[in-house]
Each structure stands twice: as structure tokens, then as C-alpha cells.
MARDREN-362449 format. One line per 10 residues: number of its first residue (from 1); their letters; for each residue x, y, z of C-alpha. Coordinates in Angstrom, 1 decimal. Each point is the difference from the previous one (the first is absolute). Last residue first. Layout:
N
NUM = A = X,Y,Z ~ ...
//
This chain:
138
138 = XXXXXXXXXX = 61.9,154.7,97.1 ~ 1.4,-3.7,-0.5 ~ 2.8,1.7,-2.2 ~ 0.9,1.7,3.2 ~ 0.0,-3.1,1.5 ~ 2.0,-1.7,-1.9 ~ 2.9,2.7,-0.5 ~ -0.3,0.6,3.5 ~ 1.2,-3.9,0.7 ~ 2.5,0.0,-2.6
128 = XXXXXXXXXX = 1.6,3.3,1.4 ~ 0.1,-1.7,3.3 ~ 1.7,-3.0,-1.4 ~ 2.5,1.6,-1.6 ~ 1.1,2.3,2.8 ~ -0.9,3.7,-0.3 ~ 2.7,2.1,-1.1 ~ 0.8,3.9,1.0 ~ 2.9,-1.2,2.0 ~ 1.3,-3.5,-1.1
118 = XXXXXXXXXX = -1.7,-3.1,1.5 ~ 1.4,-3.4,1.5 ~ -2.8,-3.0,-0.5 ~ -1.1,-0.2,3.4 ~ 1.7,-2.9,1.9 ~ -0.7,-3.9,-0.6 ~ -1.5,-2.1,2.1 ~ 0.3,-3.9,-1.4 ~ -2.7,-1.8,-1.7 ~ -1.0,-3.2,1.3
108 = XXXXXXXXXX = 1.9,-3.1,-2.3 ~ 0.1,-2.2,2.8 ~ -3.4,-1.2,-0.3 ~ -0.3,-0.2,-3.6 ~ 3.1,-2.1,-0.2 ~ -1.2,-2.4,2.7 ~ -3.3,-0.3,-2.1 ~ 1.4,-0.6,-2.8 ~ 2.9,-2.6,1.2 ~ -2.1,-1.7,1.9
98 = XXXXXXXXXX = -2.4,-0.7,-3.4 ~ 2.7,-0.6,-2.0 ~ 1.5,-2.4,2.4 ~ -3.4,-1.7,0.1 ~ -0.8,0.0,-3.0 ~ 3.2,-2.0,-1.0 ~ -0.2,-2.2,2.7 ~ -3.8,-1.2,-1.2 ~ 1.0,-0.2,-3.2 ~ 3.0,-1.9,0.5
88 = XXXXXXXXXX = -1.7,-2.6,2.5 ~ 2.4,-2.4,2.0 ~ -2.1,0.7,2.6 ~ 1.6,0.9,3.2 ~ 4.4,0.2,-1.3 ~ -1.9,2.4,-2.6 ~ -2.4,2.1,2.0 ~ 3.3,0.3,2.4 ~ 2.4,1.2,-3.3 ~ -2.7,2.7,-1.4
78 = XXXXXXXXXX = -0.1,0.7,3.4 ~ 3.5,0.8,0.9 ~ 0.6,1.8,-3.5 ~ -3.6,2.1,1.2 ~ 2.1,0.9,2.8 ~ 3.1,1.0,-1.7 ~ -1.9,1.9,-2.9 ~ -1.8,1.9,2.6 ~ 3.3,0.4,2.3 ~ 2.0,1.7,-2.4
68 = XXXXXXXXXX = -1.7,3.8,0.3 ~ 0.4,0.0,3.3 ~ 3.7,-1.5,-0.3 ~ 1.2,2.2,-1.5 ~ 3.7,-1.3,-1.5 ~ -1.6,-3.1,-1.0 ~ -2.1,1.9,-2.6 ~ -1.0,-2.7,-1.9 ~ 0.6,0.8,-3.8 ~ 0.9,-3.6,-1.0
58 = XXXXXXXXXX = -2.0,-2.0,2.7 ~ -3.2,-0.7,-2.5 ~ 2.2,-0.5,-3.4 ~ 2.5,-2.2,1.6 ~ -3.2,-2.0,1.5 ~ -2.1,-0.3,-2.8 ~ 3.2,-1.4,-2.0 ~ 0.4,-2.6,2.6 ~ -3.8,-1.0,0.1 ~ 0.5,-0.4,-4.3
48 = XXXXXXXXXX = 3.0,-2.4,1.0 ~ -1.9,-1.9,2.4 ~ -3.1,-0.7,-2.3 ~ 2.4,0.0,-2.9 ~ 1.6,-3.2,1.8 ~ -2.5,-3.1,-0.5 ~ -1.3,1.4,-3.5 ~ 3.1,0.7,-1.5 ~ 1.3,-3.5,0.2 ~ -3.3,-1.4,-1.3
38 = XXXXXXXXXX = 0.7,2.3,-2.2 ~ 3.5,-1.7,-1.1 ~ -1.1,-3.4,0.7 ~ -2.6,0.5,-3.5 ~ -3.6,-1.6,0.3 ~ -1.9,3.1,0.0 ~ 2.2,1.2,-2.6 ~ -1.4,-1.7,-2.5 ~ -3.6,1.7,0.8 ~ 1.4,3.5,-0.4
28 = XXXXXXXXXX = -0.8,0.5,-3.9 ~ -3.7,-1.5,0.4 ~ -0.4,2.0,3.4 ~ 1.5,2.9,-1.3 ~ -1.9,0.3,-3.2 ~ -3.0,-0.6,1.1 ~ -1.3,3.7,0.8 ~ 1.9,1.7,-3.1 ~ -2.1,-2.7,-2.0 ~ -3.2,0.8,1.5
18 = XXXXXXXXXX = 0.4,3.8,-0.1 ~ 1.0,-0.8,-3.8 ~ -2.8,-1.7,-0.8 ~ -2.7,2.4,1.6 ~ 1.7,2.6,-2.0 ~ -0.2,-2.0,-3.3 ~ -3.9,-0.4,1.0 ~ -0.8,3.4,1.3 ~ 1.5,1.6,-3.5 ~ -2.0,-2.8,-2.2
8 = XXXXXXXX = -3.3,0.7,1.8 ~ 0.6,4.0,-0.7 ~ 0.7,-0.8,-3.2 ~ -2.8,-2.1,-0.3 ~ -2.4,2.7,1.2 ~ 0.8,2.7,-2.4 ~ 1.5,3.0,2.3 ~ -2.2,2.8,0.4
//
């Protein structure tokens, strides 16, 4: 076992440096606080971050199907109402998310398909999976 003031010395340069990673920002940032350029950044990043959200939300909407657009549509409506309402990004963004999961999960019922084709002599794949597990049940 390790002798016991190697161990205290190895706790104590790590608790140091956890410390010091942890207040380096504020101590390094604390200039800035004061500079027009973030104060700049801070009134429109809000906006522009929203903007980016956006783009990245409505870039693969199939507007071309229209079933399988109208969940990100509808929760875009809401997300935009629960806004205008209560001036609340958390509560808008939960909400959209939230109509948009549940309007996706919906819609997304599986479709009929037909029997998997089969060649003469051949059992279809999932028929030969099933026998296969319950022979092996046997």
C-alpha cells in the first residue's frame, strides 16, 4: 500500500488543480463582462442560436408528404403559440418537442405489407426463423 503522505500529497495537487481548472474562467472572463462587444452578443445570440434551431429543425421536412410533414409543422405552430403566450423558451421548446413526439408516434403506424415473395422449395424467412425457434424450444 501506498505510504500515506504520498497518497495525501497526490489528493492535494489534484484537489488544486480541479480548483484552478474550475476558476479559471470566471477569473479570465471577468474583463469581458464589462466589454460592448458581448454585451453585443448577448442581446442577439438568443435570436441567432433560435435561427440556427430552426434551419436545422425544417431542413429534412418532407414537404412533399405531407403525412409525414405535418408533426414537425404542427409542433412549429406551437412551439411559435407557447411563445407569442408566454414569452417562455423552455416552456415552448418542450412543448413543440413534446407535440412533435407524440404526433410523430401517432402517424408513424406500420403500413401492410405483402408476404415476403418465396421461391419453390423455400420457406420464407420469417417462417424458417420461427421453426428454427421452436424447434430449438423442443
Amino acid at each position: 500500500m501506498p505510504d500515506p503522505s504520498y497518497l495525501l500529497a497526490a489528493v492535494t495537487v489534484a484537489a488544486a488543480v480541479t480548483w484552478s481548472l474550475r476558476a479559471l474562467p470566471f477569473r479570465v472572463l471577468a474583463p469581458l463582462r464589462a466589454s460592448a462587444a458581448v454585451g453585443y452578443l448577448s442581446a442577439r445570440m438568443p435570436l441567432g442560436v433560435m435561427v440556427v434551431l430552426l434551419a436545422y429543425s425544417l431542413r429534412d421536412l418532407p414537404l412533399a408528404d405531407p403525412a409525414r410533414a405535418l408533426p414537425g409543422v404542427v409542433a412549429l405552430a406551437v412551439t411559435v403559440a407557447l411563445h407569442r403566450w408566454r414569452r417562455n423558451a423552455v416552456l415552448s421548446i418542450l412543448g413543440g418537442t413534446a407535440v412533435n413526439v407524440v404526433l410523430a408516434s401517432l402517424l408513424a403506424r406500420p403500413r401492410l405489407t405483402a408476404a415476403p415473395a418465396t421461391r419453390p422449395g423455400r420457406q420464407p424467412v420469417q417462417a424458417a426463423a420461427t421453426s428454427i425457434r421452436l424447434s430449438s424450444l423442443a
